[in-house]
C-alpha positions in Angstrom: 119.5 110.3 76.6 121.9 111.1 73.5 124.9 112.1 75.9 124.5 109.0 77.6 125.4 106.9 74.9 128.4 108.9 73.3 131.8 107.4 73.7 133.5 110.6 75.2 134.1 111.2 78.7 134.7 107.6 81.2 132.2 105.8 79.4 134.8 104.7 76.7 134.3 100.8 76.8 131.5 98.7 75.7 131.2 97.9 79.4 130.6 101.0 80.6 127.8 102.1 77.8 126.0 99.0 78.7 125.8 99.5 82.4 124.4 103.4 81.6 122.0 101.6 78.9 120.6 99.4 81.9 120.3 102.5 84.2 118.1 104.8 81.9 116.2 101.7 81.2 115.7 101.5 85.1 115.1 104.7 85.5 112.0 104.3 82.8 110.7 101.6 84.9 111.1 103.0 87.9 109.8 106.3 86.9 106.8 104.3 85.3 105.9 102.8 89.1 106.4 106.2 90.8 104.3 107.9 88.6 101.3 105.6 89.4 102.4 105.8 93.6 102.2 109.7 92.6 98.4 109.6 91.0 97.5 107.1 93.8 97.9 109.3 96.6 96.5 112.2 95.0 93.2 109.7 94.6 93.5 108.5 97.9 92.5 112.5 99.1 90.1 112.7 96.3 88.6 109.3 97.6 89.2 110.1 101.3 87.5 113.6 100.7 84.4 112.0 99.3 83.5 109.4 102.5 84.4 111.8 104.9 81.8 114.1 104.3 79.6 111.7 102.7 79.6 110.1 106.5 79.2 113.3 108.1 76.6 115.2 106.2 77.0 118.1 108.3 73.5 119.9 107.9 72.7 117.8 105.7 74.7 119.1 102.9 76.1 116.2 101.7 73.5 115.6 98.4 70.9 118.0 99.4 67.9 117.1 97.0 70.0 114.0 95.6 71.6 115.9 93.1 74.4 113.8 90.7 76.5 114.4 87.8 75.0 113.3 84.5 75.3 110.0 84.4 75.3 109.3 80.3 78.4 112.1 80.7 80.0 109.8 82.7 79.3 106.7 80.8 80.6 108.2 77.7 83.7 109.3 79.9 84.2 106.2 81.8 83.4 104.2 78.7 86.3 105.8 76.1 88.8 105.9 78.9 88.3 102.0 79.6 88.9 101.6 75.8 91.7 103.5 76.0 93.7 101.4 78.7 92.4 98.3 76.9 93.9 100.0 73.8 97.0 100.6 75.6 97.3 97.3 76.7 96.7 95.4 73.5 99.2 97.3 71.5 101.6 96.9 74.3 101.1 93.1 73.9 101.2 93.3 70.2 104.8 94.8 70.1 105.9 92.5 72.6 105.0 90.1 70.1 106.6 91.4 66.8 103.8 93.6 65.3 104.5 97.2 65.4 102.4 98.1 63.2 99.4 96.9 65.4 100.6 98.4 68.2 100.9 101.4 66.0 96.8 101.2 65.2 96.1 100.1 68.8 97.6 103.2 69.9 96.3 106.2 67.8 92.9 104.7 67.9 93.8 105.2 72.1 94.9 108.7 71.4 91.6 108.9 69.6 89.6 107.3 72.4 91.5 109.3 74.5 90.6 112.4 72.8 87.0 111.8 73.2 86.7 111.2 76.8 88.4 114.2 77.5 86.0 116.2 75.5 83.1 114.7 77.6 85.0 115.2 80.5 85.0 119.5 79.3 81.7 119.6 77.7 80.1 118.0 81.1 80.9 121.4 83.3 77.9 122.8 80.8 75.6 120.4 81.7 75.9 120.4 85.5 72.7 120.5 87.7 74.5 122.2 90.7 77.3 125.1 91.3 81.1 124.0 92.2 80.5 124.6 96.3 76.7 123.7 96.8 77.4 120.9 98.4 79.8 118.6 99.5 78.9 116.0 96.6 79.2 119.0 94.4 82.8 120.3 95.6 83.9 116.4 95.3 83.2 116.2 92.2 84.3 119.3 90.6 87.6 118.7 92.5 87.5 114.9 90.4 86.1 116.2 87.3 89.3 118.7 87.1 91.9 115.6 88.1 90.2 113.6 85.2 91.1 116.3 82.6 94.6 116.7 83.5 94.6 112.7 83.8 93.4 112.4 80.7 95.7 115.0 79.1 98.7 112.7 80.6 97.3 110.0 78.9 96.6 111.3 75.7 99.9 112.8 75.3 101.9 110.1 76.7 100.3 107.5 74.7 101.0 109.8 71.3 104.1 110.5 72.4 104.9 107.3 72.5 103.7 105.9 69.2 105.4 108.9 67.5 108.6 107.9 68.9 108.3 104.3 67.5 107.5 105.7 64.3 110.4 108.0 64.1 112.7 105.0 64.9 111.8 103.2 62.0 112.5 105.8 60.0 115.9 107.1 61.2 117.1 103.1 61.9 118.1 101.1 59.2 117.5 97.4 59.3 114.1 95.6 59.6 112.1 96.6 62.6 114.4 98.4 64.1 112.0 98.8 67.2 113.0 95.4 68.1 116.7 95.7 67.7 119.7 95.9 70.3 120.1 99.6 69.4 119.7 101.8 72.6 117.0 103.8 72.0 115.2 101.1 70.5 115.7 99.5 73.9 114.7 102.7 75.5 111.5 102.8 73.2 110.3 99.4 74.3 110.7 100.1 78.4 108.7 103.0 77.5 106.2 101.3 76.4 105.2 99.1 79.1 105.5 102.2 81.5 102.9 103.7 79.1 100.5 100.6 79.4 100.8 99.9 83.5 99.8 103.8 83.3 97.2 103.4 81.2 95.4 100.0 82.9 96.0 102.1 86.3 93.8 104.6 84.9 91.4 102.8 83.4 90.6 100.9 86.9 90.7 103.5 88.7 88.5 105.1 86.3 86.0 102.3 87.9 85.8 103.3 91.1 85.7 107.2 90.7 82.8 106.4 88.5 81.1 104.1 91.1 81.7 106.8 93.6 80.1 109.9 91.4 77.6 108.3 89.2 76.3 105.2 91.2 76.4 105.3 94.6 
């Protein structure tokens, strides 16, 4: 990012820093969008996985005995990880608005949230009523259970990531809010912030269905 914005090399105009200012703030968004076309797919085998055998129950070894994950497990799970998104989304909001400081709250209180859902997400493996490849419900949802965890240490980190960034900018930029200045990585701060937030919603509503799929139907 830094040797993007020096003023060596052919980028010696104002012109010319602008246009590569606009690119990495592209890039951001763009990277943002793929991310999500990235986890969809992997969902779409999670969730394509799941009907399939669910519809062919070969031997019967779909949900022998009707077994299912805890379901307070996954209400505590499902639960922090919707506040988190919400969280995610607020704050976004918030800055967009002029408060940085509330995103700033609205953030670590989604690392927090964050945090918490993951720990459920661990803790449940111990509290199983069936091994990994008894079934095919069973191999489903170990297979989901381990995407959630590294979904959930994405979001964690990304969101923390994020708010630490802001916070560093304020203190190594002079001015008032310097978040909301013309400066480029304040500029680059901001795009990365609504990348963060589209991530986050995504998550959170998929979050939805996989928990309608494991713990209710």
């Amino acid at each position: 990012m830094s040797n993007t914005l020096k003023s060596t090399g052919p980028s010696d105009t104002p012109e010319e820093r602008e246009y590569e200012m606009r690119a990495h703030i592209s890039s951001i968004w763009t990277g943002g969008r793929l991310f999500i076309g990235i986890y969809t797919f992997m969902l779409a085998s999670l969730v394509f996985s799941y009907f399939y055998l669910r519809s062919s129950n070969n031997g019967l070894l779909w949900r022998p005995d009707h077994v299912t994950a805890p379901r307070p497990f996954g209400l505590l799970i499902f639960g922090f990880s919707l506040v988190t998104g919400i969280l995610a989304y607020v704050g976004r909001k918030r800055l967009v608005g002029g408060s940085f400081s509330d995103f700033s709250v609205a953030a670590w209180s989604g690392v927090g949230t964050g945090l918490l859902a993951l720990l459920f997400q661990i803790l449940e493996f111990s509290h199983l009523g069936f091994f990994p490849g008894s079934s095919g419900y069973a191999s489903c949802f170990v297979g989901f259970a381990v995407m959630n965890i590294g979904s959930l240490v994405i979001s964690v980190y990304w969101l923390e990531t994020t708010v630490a960034r802001g916070m560093r900018i304020r203190r190594e930029l002079s001015g008032d809010n310097p978040e909301f200045s013309s400066h480029p990585r304040a500029r680059a701060f901001r795009a990365d912030v609504a990348a963060m937030a589209y991530f986050q919603v995504f998550l959170a509503l998929t979050g939805a269905l996989l928990f309608a799929m494991f713990y209710l139907m």
